[in-house]
C-alpha positions as CSV (number, residue, x, y, z in Angstrom):
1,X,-9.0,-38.0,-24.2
2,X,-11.6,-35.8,-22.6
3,X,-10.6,-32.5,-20.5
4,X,-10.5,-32.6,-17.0
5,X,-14.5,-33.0,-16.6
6,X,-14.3,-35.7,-18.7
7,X,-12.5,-38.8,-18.2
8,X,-9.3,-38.8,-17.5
9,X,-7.8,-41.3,-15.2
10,X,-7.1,-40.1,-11.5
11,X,-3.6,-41.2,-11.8
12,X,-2.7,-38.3,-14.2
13,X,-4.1,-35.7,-11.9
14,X,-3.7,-37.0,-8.0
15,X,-1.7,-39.0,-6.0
16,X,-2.1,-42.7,-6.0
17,X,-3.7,-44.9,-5.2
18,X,-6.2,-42.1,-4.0
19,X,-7.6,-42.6,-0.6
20,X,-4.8,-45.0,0.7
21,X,-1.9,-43.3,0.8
22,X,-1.2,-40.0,2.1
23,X,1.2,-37.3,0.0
24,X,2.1,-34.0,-0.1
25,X,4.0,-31.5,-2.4
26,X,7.9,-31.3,-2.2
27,X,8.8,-28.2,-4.2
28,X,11.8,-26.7,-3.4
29,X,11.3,-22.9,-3.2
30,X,13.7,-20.3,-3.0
31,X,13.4,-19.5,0.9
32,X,11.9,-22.2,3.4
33,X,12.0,-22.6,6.8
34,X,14.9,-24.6,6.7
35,X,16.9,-21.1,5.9
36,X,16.4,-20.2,9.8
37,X,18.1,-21.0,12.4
38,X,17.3,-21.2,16.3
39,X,19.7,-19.4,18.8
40,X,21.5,-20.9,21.8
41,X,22.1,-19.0,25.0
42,X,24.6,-19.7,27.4
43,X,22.6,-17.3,30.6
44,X,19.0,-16.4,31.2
45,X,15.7,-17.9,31.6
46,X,12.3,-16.8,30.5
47,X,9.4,-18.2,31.4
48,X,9.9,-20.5,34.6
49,X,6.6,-20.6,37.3
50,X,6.6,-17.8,39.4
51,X,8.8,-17.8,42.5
52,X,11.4,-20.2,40.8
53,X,14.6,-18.4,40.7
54,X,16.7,-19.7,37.4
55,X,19.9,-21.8,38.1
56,X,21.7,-24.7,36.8
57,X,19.0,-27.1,38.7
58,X,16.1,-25.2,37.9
59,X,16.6,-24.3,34.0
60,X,16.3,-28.2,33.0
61,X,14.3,-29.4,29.8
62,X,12.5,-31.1,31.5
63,X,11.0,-28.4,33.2
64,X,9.8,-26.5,30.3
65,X,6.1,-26.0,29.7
66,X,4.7,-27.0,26.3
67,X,1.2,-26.2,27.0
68,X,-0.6,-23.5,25.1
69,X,-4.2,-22.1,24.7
70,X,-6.3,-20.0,22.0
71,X,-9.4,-18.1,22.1
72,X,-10.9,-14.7,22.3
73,X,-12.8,-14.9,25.3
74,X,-12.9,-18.5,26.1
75,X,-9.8,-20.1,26.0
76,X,-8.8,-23.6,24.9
77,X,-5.8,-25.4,26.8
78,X,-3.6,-28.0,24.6
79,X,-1.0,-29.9,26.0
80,X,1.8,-29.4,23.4
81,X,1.3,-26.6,20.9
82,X,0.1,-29.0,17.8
83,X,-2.8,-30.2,16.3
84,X,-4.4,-32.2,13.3
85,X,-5.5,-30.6,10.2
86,X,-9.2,-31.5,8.8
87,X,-9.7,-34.9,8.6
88,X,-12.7,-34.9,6.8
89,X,-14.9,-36.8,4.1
90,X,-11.4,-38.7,2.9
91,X,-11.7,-42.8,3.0
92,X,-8.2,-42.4,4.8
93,X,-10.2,-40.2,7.8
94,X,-13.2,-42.5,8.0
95,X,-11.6,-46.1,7.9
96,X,-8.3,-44.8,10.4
97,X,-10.9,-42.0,12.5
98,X,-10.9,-44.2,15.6
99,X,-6.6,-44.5,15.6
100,X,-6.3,-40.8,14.7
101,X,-9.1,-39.1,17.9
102,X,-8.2,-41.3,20.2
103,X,-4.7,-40.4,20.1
104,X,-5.6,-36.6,19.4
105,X,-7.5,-37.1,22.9
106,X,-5.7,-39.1,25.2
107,X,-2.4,-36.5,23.3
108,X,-4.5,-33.5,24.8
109,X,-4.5,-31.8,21.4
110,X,-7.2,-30.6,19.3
111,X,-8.6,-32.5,16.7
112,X,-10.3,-30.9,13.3
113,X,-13.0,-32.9,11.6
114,X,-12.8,-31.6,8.3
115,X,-15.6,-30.6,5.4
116,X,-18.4,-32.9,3.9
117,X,-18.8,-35.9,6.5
118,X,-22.2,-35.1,6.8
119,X,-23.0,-34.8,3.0
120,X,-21.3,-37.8,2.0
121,X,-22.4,-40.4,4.9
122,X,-24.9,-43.0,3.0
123,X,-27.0,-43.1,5.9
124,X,-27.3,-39.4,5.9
125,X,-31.1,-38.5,6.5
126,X,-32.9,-34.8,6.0
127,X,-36.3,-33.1,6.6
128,X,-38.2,-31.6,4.3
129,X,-35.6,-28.6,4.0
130,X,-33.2,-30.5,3.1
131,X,-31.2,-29.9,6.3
132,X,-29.6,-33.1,8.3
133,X,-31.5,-35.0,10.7
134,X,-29.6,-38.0,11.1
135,X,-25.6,-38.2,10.4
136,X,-24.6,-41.7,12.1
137,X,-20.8,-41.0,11.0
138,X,-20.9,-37.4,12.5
139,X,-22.5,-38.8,15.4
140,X,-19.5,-41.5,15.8
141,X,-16.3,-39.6,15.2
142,X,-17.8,-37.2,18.2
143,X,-18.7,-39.5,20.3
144,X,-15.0,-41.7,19.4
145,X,-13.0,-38.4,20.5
146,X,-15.0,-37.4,23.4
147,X,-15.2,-41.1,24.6
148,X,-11.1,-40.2,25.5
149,X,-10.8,-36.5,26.0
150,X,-9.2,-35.9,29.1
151,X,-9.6,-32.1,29.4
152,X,-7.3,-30.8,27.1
153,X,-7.7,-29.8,23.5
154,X,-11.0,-30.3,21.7
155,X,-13.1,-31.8,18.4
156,X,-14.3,-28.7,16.0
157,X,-15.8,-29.2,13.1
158,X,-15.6,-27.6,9.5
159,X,-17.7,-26.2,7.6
160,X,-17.7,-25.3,3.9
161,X,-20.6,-24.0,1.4
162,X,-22.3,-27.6,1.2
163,X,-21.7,-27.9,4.9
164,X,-23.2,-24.9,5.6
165,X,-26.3,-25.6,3.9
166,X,-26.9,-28.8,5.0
167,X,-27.3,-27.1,8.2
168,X,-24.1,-28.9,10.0
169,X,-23.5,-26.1,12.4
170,X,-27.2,-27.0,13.6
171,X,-26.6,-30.5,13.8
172,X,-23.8,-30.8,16.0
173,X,-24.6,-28.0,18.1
174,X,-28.1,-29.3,18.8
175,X,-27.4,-33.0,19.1
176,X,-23.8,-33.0,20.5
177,X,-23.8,-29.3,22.2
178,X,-20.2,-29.0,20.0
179,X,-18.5,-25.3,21.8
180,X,-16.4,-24.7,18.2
181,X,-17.2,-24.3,15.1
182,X,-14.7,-23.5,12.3
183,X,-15.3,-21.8,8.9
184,X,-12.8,-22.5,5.7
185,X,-12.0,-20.5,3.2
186,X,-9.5,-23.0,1.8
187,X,-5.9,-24.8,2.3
188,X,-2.5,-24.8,1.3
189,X,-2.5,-27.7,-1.0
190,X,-5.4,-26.7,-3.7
191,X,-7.5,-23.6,-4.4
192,X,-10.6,-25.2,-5.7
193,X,-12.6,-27.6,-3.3
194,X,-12.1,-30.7,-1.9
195,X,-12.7,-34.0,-3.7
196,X,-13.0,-37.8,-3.2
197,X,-13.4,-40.7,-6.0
198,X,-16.6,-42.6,-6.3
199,X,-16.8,-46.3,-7.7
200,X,-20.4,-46.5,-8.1
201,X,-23.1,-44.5,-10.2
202,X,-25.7,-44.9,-8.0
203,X,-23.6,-43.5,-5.3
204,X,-22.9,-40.9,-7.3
205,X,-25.7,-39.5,-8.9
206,X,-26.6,-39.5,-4.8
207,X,-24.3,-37.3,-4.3
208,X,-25.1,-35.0,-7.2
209,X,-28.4,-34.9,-5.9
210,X,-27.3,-33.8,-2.5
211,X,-25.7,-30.8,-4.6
212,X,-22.4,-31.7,-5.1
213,X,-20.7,-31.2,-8.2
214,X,-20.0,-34.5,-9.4
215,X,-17.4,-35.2,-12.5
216,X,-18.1,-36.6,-14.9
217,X,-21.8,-35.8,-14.7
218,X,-23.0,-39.1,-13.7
219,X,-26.7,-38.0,-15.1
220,X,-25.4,-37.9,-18.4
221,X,-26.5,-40.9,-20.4
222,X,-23.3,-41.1,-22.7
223,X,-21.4,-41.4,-19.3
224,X,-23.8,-43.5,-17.7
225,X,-23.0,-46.1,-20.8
226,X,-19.4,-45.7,-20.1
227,X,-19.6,-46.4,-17.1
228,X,-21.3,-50.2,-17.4
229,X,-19.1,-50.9,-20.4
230,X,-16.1,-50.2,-18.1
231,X,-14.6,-47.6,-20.0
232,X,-15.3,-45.1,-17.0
233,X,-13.9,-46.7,-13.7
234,X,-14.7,-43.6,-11.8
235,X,-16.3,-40.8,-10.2
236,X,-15.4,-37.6,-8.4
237,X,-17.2,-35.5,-5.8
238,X,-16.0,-31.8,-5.8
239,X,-16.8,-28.7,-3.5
240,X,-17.9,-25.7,-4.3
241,X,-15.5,-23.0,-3.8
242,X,-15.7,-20.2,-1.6
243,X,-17.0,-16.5,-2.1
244,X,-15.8,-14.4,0.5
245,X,-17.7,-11.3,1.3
246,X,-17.2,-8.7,4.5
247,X,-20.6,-8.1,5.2
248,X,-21.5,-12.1,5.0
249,X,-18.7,-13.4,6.6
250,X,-19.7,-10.8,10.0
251,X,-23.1,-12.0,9.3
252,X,-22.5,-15.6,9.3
253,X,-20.1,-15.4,12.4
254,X,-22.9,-13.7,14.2
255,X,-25.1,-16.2,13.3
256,X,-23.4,-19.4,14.6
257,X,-22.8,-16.8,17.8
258,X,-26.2,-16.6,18.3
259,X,-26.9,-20.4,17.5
260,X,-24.5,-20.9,20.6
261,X,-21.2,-21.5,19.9
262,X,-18.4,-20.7,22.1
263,X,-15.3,-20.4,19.7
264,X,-15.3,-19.7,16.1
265,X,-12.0,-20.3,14.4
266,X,-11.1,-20.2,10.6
267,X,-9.2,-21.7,8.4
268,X,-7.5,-20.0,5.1
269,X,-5.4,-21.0,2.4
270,X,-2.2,-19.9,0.2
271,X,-3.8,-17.5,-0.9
272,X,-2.0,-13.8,-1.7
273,X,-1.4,-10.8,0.1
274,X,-4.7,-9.3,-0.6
275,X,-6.8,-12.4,0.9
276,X,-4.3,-12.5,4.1
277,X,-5.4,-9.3,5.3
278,X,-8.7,-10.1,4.5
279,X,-8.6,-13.1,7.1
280,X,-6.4,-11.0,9.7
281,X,-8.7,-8.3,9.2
282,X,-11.7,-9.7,9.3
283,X,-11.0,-11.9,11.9
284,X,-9.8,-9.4,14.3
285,X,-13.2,-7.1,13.2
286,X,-15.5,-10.0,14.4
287,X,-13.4,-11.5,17.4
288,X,-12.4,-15.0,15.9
289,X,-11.0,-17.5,17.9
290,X,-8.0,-18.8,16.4
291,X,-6.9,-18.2,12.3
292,X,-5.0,-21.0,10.6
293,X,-3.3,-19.9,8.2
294,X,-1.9,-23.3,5.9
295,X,0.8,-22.3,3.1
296,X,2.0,-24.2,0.1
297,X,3.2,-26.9,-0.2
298,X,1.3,-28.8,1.7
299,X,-1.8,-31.6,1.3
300,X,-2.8,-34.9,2.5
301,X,-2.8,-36.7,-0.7
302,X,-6.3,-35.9,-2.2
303,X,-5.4,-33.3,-4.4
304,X,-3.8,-32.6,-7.7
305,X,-0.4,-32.7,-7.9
306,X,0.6,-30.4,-9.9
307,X,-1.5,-27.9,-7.5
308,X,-0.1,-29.4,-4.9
309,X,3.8,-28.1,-6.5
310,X,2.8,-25.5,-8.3
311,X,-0.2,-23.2,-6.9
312,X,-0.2,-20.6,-3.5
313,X,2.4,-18.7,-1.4
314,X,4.6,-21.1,0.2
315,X,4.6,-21.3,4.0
316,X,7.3,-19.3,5.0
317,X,6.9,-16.0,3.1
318,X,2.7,-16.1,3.8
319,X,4.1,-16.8,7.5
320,X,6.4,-14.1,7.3
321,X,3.4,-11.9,5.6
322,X,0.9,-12.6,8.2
323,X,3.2,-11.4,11.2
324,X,3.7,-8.3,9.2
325,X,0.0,-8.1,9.2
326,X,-1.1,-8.7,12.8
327,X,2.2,-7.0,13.9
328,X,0.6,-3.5,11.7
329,X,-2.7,-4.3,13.5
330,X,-1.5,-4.1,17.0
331,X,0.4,-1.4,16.8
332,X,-2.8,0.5,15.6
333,X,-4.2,-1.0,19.1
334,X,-6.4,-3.6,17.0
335,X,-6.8,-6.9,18.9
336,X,-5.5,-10.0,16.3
337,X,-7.2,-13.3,16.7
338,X,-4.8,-15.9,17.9
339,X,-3.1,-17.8,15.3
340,X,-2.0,-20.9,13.6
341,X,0.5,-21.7,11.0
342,X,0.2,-24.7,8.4
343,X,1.5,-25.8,5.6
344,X,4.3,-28.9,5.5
345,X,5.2,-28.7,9.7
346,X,6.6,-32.2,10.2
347,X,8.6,-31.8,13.6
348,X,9.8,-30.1,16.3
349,X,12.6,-27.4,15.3
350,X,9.5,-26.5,12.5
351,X,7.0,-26.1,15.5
352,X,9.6,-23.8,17.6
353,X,10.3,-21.8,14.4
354,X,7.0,-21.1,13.3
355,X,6.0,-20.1,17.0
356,X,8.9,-18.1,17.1
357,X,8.5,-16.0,13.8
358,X,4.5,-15.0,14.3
359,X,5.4,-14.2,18.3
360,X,3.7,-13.3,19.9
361,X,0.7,-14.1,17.8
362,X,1.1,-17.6,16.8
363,X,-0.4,-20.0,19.1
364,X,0.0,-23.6,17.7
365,X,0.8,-25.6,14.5
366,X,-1.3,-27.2,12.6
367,X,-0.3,-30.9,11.2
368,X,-1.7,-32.9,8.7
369,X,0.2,-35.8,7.4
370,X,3.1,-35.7,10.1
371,X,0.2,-36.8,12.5
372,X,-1.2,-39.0,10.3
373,X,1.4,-41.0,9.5
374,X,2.3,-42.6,13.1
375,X,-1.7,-43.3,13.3
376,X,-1.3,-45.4,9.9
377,X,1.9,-46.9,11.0
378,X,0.7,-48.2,14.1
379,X,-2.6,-49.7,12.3
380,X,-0.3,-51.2,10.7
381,X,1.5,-53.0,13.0
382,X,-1.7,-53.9,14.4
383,X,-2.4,-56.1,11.4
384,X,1.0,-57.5,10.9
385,X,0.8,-58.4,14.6
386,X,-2.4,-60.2,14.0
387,X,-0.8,-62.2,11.3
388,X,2.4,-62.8,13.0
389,X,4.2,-61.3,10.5
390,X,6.1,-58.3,12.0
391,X,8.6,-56.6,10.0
392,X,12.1,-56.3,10.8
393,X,12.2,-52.5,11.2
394,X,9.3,-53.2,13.8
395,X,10.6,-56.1,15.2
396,X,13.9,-54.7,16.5
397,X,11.7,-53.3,19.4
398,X,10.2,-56.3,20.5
399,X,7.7,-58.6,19.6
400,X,4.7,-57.7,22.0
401,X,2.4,-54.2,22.2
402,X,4.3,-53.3,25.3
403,X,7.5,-54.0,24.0
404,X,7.2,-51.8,20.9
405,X,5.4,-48.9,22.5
406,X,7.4,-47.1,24.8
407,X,4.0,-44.9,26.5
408,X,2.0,-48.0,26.2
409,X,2.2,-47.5,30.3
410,X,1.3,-43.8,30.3
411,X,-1.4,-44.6,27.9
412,X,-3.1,-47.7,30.0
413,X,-2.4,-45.1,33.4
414,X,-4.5,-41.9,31.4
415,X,-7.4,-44.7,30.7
416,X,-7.0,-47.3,32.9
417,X,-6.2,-51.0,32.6
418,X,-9.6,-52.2,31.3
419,X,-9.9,-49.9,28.9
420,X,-6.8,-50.2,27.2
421,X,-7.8,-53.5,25.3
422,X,-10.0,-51.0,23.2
423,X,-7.0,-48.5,22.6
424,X,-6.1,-49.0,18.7
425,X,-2.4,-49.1,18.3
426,X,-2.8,-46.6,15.6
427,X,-3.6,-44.3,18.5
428,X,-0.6,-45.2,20.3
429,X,1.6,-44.4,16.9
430,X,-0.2,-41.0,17.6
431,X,0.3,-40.3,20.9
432,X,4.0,-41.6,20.7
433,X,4.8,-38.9,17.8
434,X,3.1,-36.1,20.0
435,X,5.2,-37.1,22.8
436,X,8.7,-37.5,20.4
437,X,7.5,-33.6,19.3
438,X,7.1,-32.8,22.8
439,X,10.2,-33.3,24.7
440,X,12.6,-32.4,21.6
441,X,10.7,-28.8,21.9
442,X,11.3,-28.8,25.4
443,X,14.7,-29.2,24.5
444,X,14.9,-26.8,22.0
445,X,12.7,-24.1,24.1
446,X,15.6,-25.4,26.8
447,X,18.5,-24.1,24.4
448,X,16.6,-20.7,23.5
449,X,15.8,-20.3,27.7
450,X,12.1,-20.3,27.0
451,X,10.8,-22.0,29.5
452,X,7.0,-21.5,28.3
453,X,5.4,-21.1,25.3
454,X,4.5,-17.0,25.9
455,X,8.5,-16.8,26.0
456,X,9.7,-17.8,22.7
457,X,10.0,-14.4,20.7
458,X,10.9,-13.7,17.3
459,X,14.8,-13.0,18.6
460,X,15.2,-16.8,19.4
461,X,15.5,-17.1,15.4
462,X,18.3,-15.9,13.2
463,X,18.4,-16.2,8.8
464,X,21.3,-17.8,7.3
465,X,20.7,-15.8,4.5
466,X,20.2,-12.2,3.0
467,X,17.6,-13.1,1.2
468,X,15.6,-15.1,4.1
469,X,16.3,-12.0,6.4
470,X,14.6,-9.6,3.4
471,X,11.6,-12.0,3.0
472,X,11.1,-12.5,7.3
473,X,12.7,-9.7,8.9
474,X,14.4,-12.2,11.0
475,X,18.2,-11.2,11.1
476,X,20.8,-12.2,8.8
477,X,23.2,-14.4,11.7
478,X,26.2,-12.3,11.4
479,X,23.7,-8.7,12.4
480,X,22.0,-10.8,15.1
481,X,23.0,-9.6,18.3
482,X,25.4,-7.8,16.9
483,X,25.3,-4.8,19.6
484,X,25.1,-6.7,22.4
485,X,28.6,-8.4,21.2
486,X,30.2,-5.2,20.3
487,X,28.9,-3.4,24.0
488,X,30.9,-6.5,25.1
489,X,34.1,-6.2,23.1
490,X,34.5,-2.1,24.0
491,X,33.8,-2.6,27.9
């Protein structure tokens, strides 16, 4: 067997089967955010509207407000504090793309449309300068999430090294007038770019030429042989990684400025210490618009496993690291960019305590699989629908669409009657999760008597042990209010 340029099957090194399943690592490190807990309070509410004085009828969960914005200048509303990771050049994002934005949109979340859709779309056509000209599959995931955006939250796209010199940035801003743009520097799942498999070796020595690095090198004859005699089943299309440099990344952040876009965000990875302040820094130099910063473990399925368990700074200690970080730049006076944590968020007690522990900093949390998975689930039952062959675990909620979808009324109100025959229940599966992580963080924010999103503070979380409390600087939950109970006890 070859190394890993050569040929060895997928199914040692990634998840499978690759592109139809989604996956993620499940290390168990030392300290996670399961190791904090979220404080209870039995008087006081922060937050409420101005005017409303806090009582037993005004301090209901109900009444707590979810919605959040990022931004330097311009700001960006969302309707609940969450949002989807890139969903980019991945078979699962293209096939499931229409359940996925519309229930991003009609959710009033923002929606990321990750690295390499242009460079990989068949139909993709370029001038002369090898710059896009025509993207039809850039053209239609736009045109799917705008079709349903109701105000709140927004579609950015990504752009990576091949992105970038395909001239994407160009492209959407010219032919869609797209506001955000956002830069990666990588993710919490791998640290080397991202991939996808390819069947054919005319599609892949396409791809090659578009300047991808393609494995094995389908322009070799020994593997072109292989290939037709069946010993090679496969392709796979890799990214270039990343070289990060001060001077170019102002430059470049300028540049798509003057092009004309409103909000620049980036996205960084599980990286170390060094590379953390890099981003904070950096960002806060040249006014970005919101940082994501995704810890291990996390990952869509699409990359290697044993990266996947094995590489980066897990999510809490980088998330404890990067309040650290802006916290030390604002107390200089330094303006940090609003900020997003990633890396494994699945619900709502996660959302609360990752808001909580970069307050008053962090903004939002970005999802990947945990908002894929109700947009897959309700495909699903799409097609089981269709062939009357609805499982159990479904059919216990009822045998029709409105019957098993509980908003399937607030949906069809938000786009109206006629339109909701072209509502995938996929998107419903979406918008039904957002909702679910909605009113259980009103009720947590309820509990903590944070009646808004600015309100939640770092106080609202104690450690449940030593060690979580040395890694955070969260509390250990016997010192945790600890004064105010002894200025009780000797009054």
């Amino acid at each position: 067997m070859r190394g890993v340029q050569g040929n060895v099957p997928g199914s040692l090194i990634y998840p499978g089967p690759f592109g139809d399943i989604t996956a993620g690592g499940d290390k168990d490190y030392p300290v996670d955010y399961s190791h904090l807990n979220i404080q209870g309070y039995a008087l006081g509410a922060e937050g409420l509207p101005a005017g409303v004085a806090a009582s037993p009828d005004t301090a209901i969960f109900p009444a707590v407000n979810t919605e959040t914005e990022y931004g330097w200048d311009g700001k960006m509303k969302m309707k609940v504090p969450v949002f989807t990771g890139a969903l980019g050049s991945t078979e699962i994002a293209r096939k499931k793309w229409e359940h996925f934005a519309i229930g991003a949109a009609i959710s009033g979340i923002t929606m990321v449309c990750g690295e390499n859709v242009c460079g990989i779309d068949p139909k993709l056509e370029r001038d002369g300068n090898g710059k896009a000209t025509l993207v039809p599959d850039m053209d239609r995931r736009i045109d799917v999430y705008r079709r349903y955006h109701r105000g709140y939250g927004e579609l950015l796209v990504q752009m990576n090294v091949e992105d970038t010199r395909l001239g994407v940035a160009e492209y959407v801003l010219n032919k869609h007038g797209m506001d955000t743009i956002e830069l990666k520097w990588g993710q919490g799942a791998k640290c080397i770019g991202g991939e996808i498999k390819v069947n054919s070796l005319e599609r892949a020595l396409e791809l090659q030429k578009r300047g991808y690095v393609v494995t094995p090198d389908p322009s070799s004859p020994i593997n072109q042989v292989a290939f037709k005699e069946g010993a090679l089943k496969e392709f796979e299309r890799h990214s270039r990684p990343g070289f990060v440099d001060e001077d170019a990344f102002y430059a470049e952040v300028q540049r798509l400025r003057n092009l004309g876009f409103k909000r620049i965000t980036l996205k960084t990875g599980a990286y170390g210490l060094r590379e953390l302040a890099m981003a904070i820094k950096w960002g806060s130099r040249a006014g970005i618009d919101l940082l994501t910063i995704d810890g291990a473990s996390g990952g869509t399925g699409m990359s290697p496993w044993r990266m996947m368990e094995e590489w980066g700074m897990p999510s809490l200690y980088l998330h404890a690291a990067a309040y650290e970080f802006a916290r030390k730049l604002a107390d200089k006076g330094e303006r940090v960019p609003d900020i997003a944590f990633a890396g494994g968020f699945s619900s709502e007690d996660g959302i609360f305590k990752a808001l909580a522990l970069g307050a008053p900093f962090t903004r939002a949390v970005c999802m990947g699989r945990a908002l894929m998975i109700p947009g897959m689930v309700g495909k699903n039952i799409q097609q089981w629908l269709n062939d009357g062959k609805l499982l159990n675990t479904v059919g216990q909620y009822g045998s029709t669409v409105e019957e098993i979808f509980f908003c399937y009324e607030d949906v069809k109100e938000l786009v109206g009657a006629d339109e909701m025959k072209n509502i995938p229940l996929g998107a419903l599966g979406v918008y039904s999760y957002v909702d679910k992580l909605k009113v259980g963080l009103q009720q947590l924010m309820a509990g903590a008597r944070c009646f808004g999103v600015p309100a939640i503070t770092r106080r609202e979380l104690m450690s449940l042990t030593e060690e979580c409390a040395r890694v955070t600087g969260i509390p250990y939950l016997m010192d945790a209010y600890r004064e105010e109970a002894m200025a009780i006890l000797e009054s």
